[in-house]
Each structure stands twice: as structure tokens, then as C-alpha cells.
N, C-alpha and C positions, 0 to 999 in steps of 0.2 A: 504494500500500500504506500501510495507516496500521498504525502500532507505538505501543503503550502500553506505559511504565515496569511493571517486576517488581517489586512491594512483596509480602513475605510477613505478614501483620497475625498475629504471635504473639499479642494481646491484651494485656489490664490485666498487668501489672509489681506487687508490691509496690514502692515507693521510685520506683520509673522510671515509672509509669503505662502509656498505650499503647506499647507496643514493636513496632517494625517493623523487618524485614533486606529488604533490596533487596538486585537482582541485582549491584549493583555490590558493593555487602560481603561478595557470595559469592564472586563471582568473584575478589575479591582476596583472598581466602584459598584458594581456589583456585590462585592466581598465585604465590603464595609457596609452599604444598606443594609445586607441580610445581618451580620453581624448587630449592626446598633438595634434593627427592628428584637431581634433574640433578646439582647440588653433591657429594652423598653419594655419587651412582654414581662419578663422577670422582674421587671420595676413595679411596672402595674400589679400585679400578681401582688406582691406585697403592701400597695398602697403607698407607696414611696413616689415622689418628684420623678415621673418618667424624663424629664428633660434633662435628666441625667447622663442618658443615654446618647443624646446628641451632643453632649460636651466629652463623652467618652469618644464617640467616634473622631471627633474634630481632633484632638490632643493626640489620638493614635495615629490618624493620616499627620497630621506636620510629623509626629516626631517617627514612624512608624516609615514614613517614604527619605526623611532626610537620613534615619540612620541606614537604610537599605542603599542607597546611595553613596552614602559615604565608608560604609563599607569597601561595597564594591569595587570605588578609585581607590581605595586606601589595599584592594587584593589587587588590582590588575592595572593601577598605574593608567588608564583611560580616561580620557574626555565623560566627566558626569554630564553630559548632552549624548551620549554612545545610545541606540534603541534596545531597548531593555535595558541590562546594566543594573539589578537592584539585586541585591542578594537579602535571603529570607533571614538569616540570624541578626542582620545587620539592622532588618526593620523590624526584629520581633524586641531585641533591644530598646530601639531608638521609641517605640512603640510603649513599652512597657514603662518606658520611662518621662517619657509624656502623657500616660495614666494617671501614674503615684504624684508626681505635680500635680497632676490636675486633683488627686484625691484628697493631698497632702492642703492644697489650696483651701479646697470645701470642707478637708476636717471629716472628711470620711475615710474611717477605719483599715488597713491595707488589706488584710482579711479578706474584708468582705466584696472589697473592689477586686480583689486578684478572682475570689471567686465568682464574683457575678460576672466573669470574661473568659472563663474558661472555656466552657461550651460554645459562646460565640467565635472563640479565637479559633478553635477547629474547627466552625463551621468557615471562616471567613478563611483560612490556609488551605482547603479541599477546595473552594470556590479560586481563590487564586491562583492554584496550580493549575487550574482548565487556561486559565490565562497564559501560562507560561506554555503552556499545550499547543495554546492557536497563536504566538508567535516564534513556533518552534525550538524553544529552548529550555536548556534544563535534560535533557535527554540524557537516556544510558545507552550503553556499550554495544557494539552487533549483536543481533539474535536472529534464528532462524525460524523463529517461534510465526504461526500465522500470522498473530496481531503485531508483528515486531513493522516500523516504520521507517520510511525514508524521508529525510527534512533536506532537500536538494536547496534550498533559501533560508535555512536556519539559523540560530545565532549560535554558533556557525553552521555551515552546511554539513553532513554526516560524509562528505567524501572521505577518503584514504589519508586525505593529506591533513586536514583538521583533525579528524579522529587521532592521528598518530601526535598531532603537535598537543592532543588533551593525553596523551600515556596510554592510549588503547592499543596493544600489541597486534599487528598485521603480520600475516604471511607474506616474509620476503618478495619481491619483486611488483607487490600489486600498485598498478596505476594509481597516481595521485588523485585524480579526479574522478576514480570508481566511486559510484556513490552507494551505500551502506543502509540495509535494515537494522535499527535500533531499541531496544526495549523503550517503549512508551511509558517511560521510569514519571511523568509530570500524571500519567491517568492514573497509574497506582497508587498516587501519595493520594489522588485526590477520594480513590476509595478507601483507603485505607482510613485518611480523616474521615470522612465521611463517618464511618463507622464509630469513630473516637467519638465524635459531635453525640450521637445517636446515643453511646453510652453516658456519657456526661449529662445528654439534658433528659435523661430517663434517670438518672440517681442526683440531681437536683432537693428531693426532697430526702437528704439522708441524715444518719444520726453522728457519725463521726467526726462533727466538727466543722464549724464554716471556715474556710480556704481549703481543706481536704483536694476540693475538685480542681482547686491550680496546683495543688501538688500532683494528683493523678493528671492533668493534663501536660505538667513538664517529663513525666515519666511515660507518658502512654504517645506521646509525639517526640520526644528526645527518642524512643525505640524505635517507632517507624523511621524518623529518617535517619537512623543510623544504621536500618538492614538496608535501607534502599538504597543506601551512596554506595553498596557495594557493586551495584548494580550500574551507577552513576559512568559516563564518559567525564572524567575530572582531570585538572593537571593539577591538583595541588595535597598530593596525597603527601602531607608532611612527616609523619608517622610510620613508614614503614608503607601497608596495604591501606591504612589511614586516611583519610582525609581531613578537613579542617573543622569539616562542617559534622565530622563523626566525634573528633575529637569536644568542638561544642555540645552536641548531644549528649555526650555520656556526662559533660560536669553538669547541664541541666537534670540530667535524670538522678545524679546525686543529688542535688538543691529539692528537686522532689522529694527523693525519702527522705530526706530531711525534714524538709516541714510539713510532712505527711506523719511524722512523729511530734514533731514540735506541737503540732496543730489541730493534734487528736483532742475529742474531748470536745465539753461546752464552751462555747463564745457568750462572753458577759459585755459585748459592744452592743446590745441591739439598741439601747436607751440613744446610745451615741450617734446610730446608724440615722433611728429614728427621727433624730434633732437636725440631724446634718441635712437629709433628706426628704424633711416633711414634704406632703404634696402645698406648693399653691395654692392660695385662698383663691376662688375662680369672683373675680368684681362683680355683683351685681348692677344693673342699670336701673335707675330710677324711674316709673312710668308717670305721666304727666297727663 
């Protein structure tokens, strides 16, 4: 099967010239609606200031696209104007921490913000790797496998000559410019979360203590994409058969049991939660 990148060509820009939206810049605003709408249900649900949830989203997109960005120049030394160019540690960071501001601001409890994002944050990382899907990048290794894909336009393209300059071992002599079927490594993350979301907002209502679900979330997606990078076309296996992004994954899945121990038990924040996040008095209008 061969796949070519989704570019939408809107045309000439005054100021901006040619203007193009790819499926990745859809999808990730895609990613963030479902996400905040997930936030706001779980707001509602408990009779809290749903517009919580819009200040969640907003603090994650700035800080959540600058650190995936700045990541990525900060691995590969490129123009942050490059198409694509955002690495997912980079934005789950920069994301995470334009959160805690934002929670730290409102005097809402870390707790309770890491957990009311957990579920959403699976759900919005399976929606963003369809993204990385339809501008063909993020791919793994040759496969012979039926579903395995050809990105003749990808970032980069799956030829012989890219594939070998990311560390994917070819049989001697093959043409540079043979192009390559590749494990569709961006659809697996995306069921794979999928699945993570599914478990998280079905154990939502649990007993082991509020933030539990961001510690199972750093542990239940630190392990997806640490078997999946093995599958990954990468050049930056620092470690040995390692990667960088494997190597991140495993200290988040420790910070997990970590505060999946730390965090057991009852939470005595809800008075705090309460206060921080009352609903809105909604104005009434005087009739005359």
C-alpha cells in the first residue's frame, strides 16, 4: 500500500503567501477539542467551573507545541519552520508544565489537575498520532507484513537511502531510491492509546486515591511507546538498541510507581478543589 501526506493548499495569503494545513495541524486541533470536551465532561460531572477546561486546553497548546518544538531543534539542529518537526516528549513536557502554572495560578491542587488529564491526555496522543499518520511520519522499520506501508513523500520518504541514514540495516547493494514497506508504527500507538483512554475513563470513578490515574497513565503510555520504538525507523538510539524516547519512557514509568505509591489512599483536597473551582454564579437579568 502506498500513503501520501494530506496537505490542504488554501492558496496565496496576503502577508503569508502560499498557505497550506496538513492533516497533522488538523488532527491536533482535533486532539485538543476532544481532549478539553473529556476535561469539561468530568468538570460538569462534578459540579465544578467547566471553564476550567478551556484554560486547560489553552496552557497545554502554548506550552505543549513550544516544548515539542523546541525539543525537536534542540535533537536535530533544524529550522523550527521544518513541516512537522515536533517531537511528543518535548510537548508532553512543555504541556505538562503549562498545566501546573496554570493550576498553581488558580490554587488548584496538583492531584487533582494531573488526574482530571489523564484520560484526556490518551485520548488527545491516539488522536495525534492519526496526525503524524496523514503526514507520513513517525514510521517504523521495513515489514513485509500486509498492512506494512510505503511513504514515497514522507518526512522522510521510506527509500533505501533515508531509511539507512535513520540506522535501519539494508541488504548490501540495494538502490538508494528503492522505496520501502514500513510498519504503520503512528496506527499502533494510536490503538494502542486508544485502549489506555478506554481504560482510564472507565476507572475514573475509583477508590485508590485521586492522581492514581496520572500515575497509571505515565506507566500505561511510558510502556506503549517504549515497545513501539523498537519497532521505530530512528537514528538516535543512544543507548545501545535504545532510543531516546525509550530511554524517557522508562524514567516516566518510574515517576509513575512512584506516585502511584505516594498517592494511594484518600485525598483531603476536595474542600480546596471545591473553592478553587466553584461553578459561576450564572447573572440574572432584571425584567421590566
Amino acid at each position: 500500500m502506498t500513503v501520501y501526506p494530506l496537505v490542504l493548499h488554501l492558496g496565496r495569503w496576503p502577508l503569508i503567501g502560499n498557505f497550506d494545513l496538513t492533516g497533522y495541524g488538523v488532527m491536533m486541533m482535533v486532539a485538543f477539542l476532544m481532549a478539553g470536551w473529556a476535561i469539561q465532561l468530568q468538570l460538569q460531572r462534578r459540579q465544578l467551573n467547566a471553564e476550567y477546561a478551556a484554560d486547560i486546553v489553552m496552557a497545554a497548546v502554548i506550552g505543549g507545541l513550544l516544548g515539542a518544538k523546541l525539543w525537536y531543534v534542540a535533537l536535530t539542529g533544524e529550522s523550527p519552520f521544518h513541516r512537522g518537526g515536533f517531537v511528543w516528549y518535548g510537548g508532553f513536557l512543555g504541556g505538562t508544565a503549562g498545566i501546573l502554572a496554570l493550576g498553581w495560578l488558580k490554587r488548584v491542587p496538583v492531584r487533582f489537575t494531573l488526574d482530571l488529564c489523564a484520560a484526556p491526555l490518551a485520548l488527545g496522543y491516539a488522536l495525534g498520532r492519526v496526525g503524524c499518520f496523514l503526514v507520513n511520519d513517525d514510521y517504523g522499520i521495513p515489514s513485509s507484513l500486509p498492512w506494512a506501508m510505503k511513504f514515497p513523500q514522507g518526512l522522510p520518504p521510506t527509500t533505501a537511502a533515508e531509511l539507512t541514514a535513520l540506522h535501519v540495516h539494508l541488504p548490501a547493494g540495494t538502490p538508494p531510491d528503492q522505496l520501502f514497506a514500513v510498519h504503520p508504527t503512528e496506527i499502533y500507538e494510536t490503538v494502542a492509546m486508544l485502549l489506555v483512554f478506554w481504560w482510564l475513563w472507565r476507572a475514573r470513578e475509583h477508590p485508590l486515591g485521586t492522581g492514581w490515574l496520572a500515575a497509571g497513565y505515565l506507566m500505561l503510555g511510558g510502556l506503549e511507546r517504549f515497545l513501539v520504538e523498537f519497532l521505530r525507523a530512528k537514528d538516535d538510539r543512544v543507548l545501545g538498541p535504545f532510543t531516546l524516547a525509550q530511554a524517557t519512557s522508562g524514567c516516566l514509568m518510574l515517576v509513575g510507581v512512584y506516585l502511584l505509591n505516594r498517592w494511594r489512599g484518600a485525598d483531603t483536597s476536595g474542600a480546596e478543589v471545591a473553592k478553587a473551582l466553584a461553578p459561576r454564579p450564572v447573572a440574572s437579568s432584571a425584567g421590566g
